[in-house]
C-alpha positions in Angstrom: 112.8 99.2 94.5 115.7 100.9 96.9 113.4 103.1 99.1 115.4 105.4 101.2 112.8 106.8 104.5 113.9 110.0 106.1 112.2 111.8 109.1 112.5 114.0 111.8 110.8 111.6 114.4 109.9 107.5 114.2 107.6 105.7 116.1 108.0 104.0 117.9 111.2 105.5 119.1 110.4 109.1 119.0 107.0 111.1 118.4 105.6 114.5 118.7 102.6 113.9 116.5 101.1 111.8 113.1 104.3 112.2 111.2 105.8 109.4 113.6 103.2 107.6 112.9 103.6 107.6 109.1 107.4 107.1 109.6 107.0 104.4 111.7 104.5 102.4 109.7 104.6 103.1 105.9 108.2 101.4 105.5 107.1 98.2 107.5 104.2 98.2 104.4 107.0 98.7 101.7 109.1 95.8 103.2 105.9 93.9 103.2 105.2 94.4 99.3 108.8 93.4 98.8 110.8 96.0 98.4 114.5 97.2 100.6 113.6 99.6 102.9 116.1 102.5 104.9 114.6 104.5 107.6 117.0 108.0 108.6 116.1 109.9 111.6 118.2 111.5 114.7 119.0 109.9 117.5 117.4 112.3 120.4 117.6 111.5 124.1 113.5 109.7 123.9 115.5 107.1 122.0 115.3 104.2 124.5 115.8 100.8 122.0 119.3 99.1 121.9 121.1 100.1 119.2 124.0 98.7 117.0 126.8 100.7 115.6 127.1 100.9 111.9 129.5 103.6 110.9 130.8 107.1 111.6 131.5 110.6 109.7 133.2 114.3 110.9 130.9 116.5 109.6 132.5 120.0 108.5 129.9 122.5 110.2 131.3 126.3 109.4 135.1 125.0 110.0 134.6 122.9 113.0 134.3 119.1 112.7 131.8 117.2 114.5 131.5 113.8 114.9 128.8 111.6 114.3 128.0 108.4 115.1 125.4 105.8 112.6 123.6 103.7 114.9 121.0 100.8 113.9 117.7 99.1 114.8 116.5 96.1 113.0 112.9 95.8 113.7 111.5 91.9 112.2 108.6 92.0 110.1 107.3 89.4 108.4 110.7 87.2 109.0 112.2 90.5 107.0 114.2 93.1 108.6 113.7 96.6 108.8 116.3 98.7 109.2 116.3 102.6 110.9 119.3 104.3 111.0 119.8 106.6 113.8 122.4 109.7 113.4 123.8 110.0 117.1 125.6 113.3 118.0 125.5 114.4 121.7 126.4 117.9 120.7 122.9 118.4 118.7 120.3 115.4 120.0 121.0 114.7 123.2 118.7 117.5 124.9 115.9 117.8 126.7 112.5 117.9 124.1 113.1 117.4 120.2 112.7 120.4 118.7 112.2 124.3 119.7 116.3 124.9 120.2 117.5 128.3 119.8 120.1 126.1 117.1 117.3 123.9 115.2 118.4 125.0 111.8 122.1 123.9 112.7 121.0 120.7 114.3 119.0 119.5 111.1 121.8 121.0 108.8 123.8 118.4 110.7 121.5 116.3 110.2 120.5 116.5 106.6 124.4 116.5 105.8 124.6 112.8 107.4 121.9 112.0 105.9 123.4 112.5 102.6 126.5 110.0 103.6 124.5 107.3 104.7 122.0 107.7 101.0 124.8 107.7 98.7 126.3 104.5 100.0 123.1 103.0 100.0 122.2 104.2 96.0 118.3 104.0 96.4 115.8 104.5 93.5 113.3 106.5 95.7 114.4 109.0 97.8 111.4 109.6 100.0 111.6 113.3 102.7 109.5 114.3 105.0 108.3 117.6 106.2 110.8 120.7 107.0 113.1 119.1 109.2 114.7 116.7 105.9 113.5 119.7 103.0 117.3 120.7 102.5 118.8 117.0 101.5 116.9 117.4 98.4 119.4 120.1 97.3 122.0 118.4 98.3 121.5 115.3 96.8 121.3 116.9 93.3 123.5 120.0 93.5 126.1 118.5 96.0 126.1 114.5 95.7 125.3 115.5 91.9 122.4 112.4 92.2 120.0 112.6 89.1 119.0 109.3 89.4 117.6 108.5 92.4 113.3 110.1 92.8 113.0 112.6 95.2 109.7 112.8 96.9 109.3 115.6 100.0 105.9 115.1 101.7 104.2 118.1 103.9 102.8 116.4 107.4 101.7 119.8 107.8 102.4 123.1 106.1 102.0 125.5 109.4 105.7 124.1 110.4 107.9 124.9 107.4 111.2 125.3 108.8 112.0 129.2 108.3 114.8 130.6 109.4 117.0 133.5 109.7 118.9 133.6 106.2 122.8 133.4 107.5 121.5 129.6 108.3 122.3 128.6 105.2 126.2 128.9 105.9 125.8 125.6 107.8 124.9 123.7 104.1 128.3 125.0 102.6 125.9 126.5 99.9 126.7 129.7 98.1 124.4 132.2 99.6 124.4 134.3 96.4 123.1 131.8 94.1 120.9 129.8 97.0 119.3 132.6 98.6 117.3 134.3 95.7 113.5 134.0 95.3 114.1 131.6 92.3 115.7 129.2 94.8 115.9 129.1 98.7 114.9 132.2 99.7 111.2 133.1 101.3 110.6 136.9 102.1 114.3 137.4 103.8 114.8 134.0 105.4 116.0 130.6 104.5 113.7 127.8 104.1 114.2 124.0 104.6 110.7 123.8 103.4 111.4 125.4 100.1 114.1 123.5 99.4 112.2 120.2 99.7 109.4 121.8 97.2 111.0 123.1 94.8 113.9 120.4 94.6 111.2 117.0 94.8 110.7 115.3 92.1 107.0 115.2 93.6 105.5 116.5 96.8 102.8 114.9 98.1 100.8 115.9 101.3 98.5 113.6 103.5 95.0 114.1 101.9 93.3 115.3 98.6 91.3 118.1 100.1 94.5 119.7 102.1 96.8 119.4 98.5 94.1 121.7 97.3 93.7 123.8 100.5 97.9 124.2 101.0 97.2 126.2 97.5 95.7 128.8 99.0 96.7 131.4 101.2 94.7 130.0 104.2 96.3 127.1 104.6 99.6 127.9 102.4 101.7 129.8 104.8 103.1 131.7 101.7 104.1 128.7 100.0 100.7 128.6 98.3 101.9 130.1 94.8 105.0 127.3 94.9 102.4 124.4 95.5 100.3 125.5 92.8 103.4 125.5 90.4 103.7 122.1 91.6 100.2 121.1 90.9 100.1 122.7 87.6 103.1 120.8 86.9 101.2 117.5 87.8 103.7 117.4 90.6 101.4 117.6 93.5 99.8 114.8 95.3 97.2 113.9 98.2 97.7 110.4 99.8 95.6 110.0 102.7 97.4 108.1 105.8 97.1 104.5 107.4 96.6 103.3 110.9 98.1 100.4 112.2 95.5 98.3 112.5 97.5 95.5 114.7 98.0 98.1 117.0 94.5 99.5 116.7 92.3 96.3 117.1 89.2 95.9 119.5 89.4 92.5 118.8 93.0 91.3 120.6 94.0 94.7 122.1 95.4 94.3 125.9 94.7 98.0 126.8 90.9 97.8 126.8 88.3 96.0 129.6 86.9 93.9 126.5 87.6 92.7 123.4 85.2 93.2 121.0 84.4 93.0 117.3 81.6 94.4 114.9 79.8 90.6 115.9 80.0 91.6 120.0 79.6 95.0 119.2 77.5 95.3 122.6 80.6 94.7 124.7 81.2 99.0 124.0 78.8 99.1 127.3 81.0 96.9 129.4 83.9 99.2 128.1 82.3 102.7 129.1 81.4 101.3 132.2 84.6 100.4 133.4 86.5 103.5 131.9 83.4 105.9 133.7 84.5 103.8 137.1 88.7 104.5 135.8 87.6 108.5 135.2 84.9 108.6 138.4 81.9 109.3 136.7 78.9 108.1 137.6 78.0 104.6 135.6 75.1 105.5 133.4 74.1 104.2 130.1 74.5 107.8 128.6 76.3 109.0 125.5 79.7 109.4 126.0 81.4 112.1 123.7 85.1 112.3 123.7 88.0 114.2 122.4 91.5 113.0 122.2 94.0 115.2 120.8 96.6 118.4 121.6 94.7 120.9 123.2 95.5 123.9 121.1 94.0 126.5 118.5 93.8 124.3 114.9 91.8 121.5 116.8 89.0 123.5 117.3 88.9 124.0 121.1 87.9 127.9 120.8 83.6 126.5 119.5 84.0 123.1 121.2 84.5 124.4 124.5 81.5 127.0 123.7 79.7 124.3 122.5 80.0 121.9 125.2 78.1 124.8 127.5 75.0 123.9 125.9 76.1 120.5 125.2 76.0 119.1 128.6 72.5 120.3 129.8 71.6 117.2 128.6 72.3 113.9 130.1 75.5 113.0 128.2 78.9 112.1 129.3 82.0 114.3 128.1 85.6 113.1 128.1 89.0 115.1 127.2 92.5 113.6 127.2 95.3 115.2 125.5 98.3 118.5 126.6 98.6 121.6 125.4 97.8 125.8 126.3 97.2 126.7 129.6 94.3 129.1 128.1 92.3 126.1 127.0 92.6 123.4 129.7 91.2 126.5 132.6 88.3 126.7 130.4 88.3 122.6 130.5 88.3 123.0 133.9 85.5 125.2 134.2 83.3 122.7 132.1 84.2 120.3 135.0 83.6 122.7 137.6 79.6 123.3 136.2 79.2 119.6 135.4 80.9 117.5 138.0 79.3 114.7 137.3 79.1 114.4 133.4 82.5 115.8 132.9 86.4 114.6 133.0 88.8 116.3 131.9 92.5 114.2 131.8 95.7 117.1 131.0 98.4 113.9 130.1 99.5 112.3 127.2 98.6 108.3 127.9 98.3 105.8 125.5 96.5 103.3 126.8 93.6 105.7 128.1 93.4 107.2 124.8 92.4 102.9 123.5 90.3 102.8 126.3 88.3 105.9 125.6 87.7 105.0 122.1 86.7 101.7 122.6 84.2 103.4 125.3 83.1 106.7 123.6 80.1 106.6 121.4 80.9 109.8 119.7 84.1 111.8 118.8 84.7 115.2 118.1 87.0 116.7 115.2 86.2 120.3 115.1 89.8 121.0 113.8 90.2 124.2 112.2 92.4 122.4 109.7 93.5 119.0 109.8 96.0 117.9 107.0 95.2 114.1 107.5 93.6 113.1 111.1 94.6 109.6 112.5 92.0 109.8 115.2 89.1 109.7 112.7 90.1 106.9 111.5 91.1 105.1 115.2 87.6 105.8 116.0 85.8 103.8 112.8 88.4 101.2 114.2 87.0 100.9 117.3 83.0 101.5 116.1 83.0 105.6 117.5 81.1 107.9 115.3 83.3 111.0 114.4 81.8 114.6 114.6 83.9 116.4 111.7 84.6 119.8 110.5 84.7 119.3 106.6 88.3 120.6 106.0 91.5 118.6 104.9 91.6 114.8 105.2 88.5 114.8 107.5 86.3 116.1 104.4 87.6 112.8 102.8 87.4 110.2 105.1 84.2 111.4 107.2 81.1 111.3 105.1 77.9 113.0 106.7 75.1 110.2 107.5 72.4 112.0 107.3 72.6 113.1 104.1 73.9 110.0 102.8 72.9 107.1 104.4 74.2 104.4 102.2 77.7 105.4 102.8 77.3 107.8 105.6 80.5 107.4 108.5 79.8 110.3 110.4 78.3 113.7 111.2 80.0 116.7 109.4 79.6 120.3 109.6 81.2 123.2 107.0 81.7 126.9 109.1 84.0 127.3 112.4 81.2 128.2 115.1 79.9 126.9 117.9 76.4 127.1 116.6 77.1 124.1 114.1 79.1 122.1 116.5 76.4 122.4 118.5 73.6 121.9 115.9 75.3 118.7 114.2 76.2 117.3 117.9 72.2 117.8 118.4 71.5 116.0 115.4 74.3 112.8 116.3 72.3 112.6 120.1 69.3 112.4 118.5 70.6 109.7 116.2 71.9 107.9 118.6 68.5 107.3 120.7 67.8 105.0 117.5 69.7 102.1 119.4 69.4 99.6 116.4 70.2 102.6 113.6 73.1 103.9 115.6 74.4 99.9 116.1 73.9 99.6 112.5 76.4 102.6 111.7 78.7 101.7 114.4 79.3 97.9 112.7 79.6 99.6 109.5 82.4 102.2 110.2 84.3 99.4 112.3 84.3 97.6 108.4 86.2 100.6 106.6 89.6 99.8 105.4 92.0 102.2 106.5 94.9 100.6 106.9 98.8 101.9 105.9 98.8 98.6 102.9 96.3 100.4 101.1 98.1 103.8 101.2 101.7 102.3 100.3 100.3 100.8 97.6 99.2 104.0 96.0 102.8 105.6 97.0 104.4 103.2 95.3 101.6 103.9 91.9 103.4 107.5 92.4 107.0 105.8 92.8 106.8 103.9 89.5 105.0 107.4 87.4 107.9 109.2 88.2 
């Protein structure tokens, strides 16, 4: 198959969060399995690779013509080449920060509209969109390239950013605001949505877990796009794929970030690991538990009961580690936990990649409280690396964490249902007390570090999805 790849951000040249992740590495799996791949994203100032010139296109935008240049990088995998297409306009990408511009809805028009071009020269059989920033190509495609040929699948990273704007956006399309911005088609309660257009226009949608395709149907978790998605679903339109990791990049075994390589055999060399990242972090070198958290620090993920929890939490002798950005609001009350416990306590406000390997491959436990949580990658880093995850049962955690102690055949984890401290707390409790079982906790650490989560087992079922269509 022609697989055409289009997102708002690709790792490795440009990332925000997981959807750069899956940008990044479910083409390399499609290339792999034998099919031609096209990746399509912007070309924003981050972009630091090399890049070859492939073609360029003036772009009508309300009666001014703006240039923009096609750029290429050709990544080698597997003695195949993988090809990302980068649209380059200094006007809308070379800025400071990739989105939250008082113009997104122009930029990504722009951007959608190239898209298009480079598409229809390459006539693929899969069209495959992702999240709000690409929703809008969808239309175009059918209504403007007139392309009924070519699949359509839009995926939702996450619904909470749908791409909503102010309705007289929809000028920079060329589309007919009479007929486009009804509630049958583009409209949503007075604005214009990219999102709605990649919903209602996909062939399929499909969203990055079972649980949150169900939970996007409600009004929780639906943003108001709830009653849409459940047309979808009772259309057999709507489908949950849970994400990859890349497990090269992921791999106690051969990884050059952490102190000591280690596999589910040497298993023991997680000591020598916590010791040197305690001596990195200047906490006192202890054979303690060491509970960590990597991730944005910001409402959904929970911080509101984790940091309530931690209060109680760190009377006992534990170690507690933080890395990851985000509101001011949360990081002072970080702080504060550092303040009481000096000693048992780091908090690290920056976004580094190679302390976020070394604390996994250090960290005994890791906590998930997220309030939702469409997919979680960092779940499924920490099996990699033998961490047990602490979960809240909600999205993809509910279906890749699987509470030990009521099921320890098959057990992964420790999970908890409500949103309150008292059963972070509680099922924390319970993981500590687990853990002072040193051959039943090595026993579940060997046998998370065997789960297969990598991004060939999930592009084989999107391609399943490809070929039903």
């Amino acid at each position: 198959m022609k697989i055409v790849f289009v997102s708002g951000e690709v790792a490795p040249y440009s990332k925000t969060g997981g959807l750069a992740d899956v940008a990044g590495s479910l083409p390399k799996e499609f290339l792999k399995m034998g099919h031609e791949v096209l990746v399509i994203t912007p070309k924003y100032r981050e972009v630091r690779q090399s890049l070859e010139y492939v073609n360029d296109y003036s772009i009508e935008m309300c009666n001014k013509n703006i240039s923009a240049i096609v750029k290429k990088h050709v990544q080698h995998i597997d003695e195949k080449e993988l090809n990302t297409y980068f649209v380059d306009s200094a006007y809308y990408f070379d800025r400071e920060g990739m989105y939250c511009h008082p113009d997104e809805a122009e930029r990504f028009a722009f951007f959608d509209k190239v898209a298009c071009k480079i598409i229809d020269e390459f006539n693929p059989d899969i069209i495959h969109l992702n999240d709000w920033q690409t929703g809008p190509i969808a239309v175009l495609m059918r209504d403007v390239y007139k392309n009924y040929s070519a699949k359509i699948i839009y995926t939702i990273h996450n619904m909470e950013y749908n791409g909503k704007f102010e309705a007289e956006n929809i000028k920079y399309f060329g589309l007919d605001p009479n007929y486009y911005l009804t509630p049958q088609k583009l409209e949503f309660f007075g604005e214009f949505s990219f999102s709605k257009a990649g919903i209602l226009y996909a062939d399929i949608v499909t969203t990055v877990s079972h649980t949150y395709a169900q939970e996007i149907q409600t009004p929780e978790y639906g943003f108001g796009y709830e009653g849409l998605l459940k047309f979808k679903k009772d259309q057999n339109k709507l489908f949950g794929i849970i994400n990859g990791i890349d497990y090269e990049r992921h791999n106690p075994e051969t990884s050059k970030l952490i102190f000591k390589n280690y596999n589910a055999d040497t298993i023991e060399n997680k000591k020598y690991n916590k010791t040197r990242l305690q001596e990195q972090l200047g906490l006192p070198i202890k054979d303690v538990p060491m509970i960590a958290i990597i991730s944005r620090v910001v409402n959904h993920k929970g911080f509101d009961i984790l940091i309530e929890s931690m209060k109680e939490i760190l009377d006992q002798d534990i170690q507690f580690v933080q890395l990851g950005i985000g509101d001011t609001h949360y990081l002072n009350r970080l702080y504060l936990l550092r303040e009481r416990h000096p000693n048992k306590v780091s908090i690290n406000d920056i976004f580094d990649s190679e302390l976020a390997e070394r604390i996994y491959a250090a960290s005994d436990i890791f906590l998930m409280p997220s309030l939702f949580e469409p997919c979680g990658l960092s779940q499924l880093i920490s099996f990699r690396y033998g961490t047990i995850p602490i979960a809240r049962k909600t999205g993809g955690l509910n279906d890749t964490v699987i509470g030990y102690l009521g099921n320890k055949e098959r057990g992964n984890g420790f999970t908890f249902f409500n949103s309150r401290s008292e059963d972070l707390t509680e099922v924390t409790n319970l993981a500590l007390d687990t853990y002072k079982n040193k051959e039943e906790w090595t026993a579940l650490a060997k046998r998370v570090m065997g789960l297969d989560f990598s991004w060939k087992k999930s592009a084989e079922e999107y391609i399943k999805l490809y070929r039903k269509i």
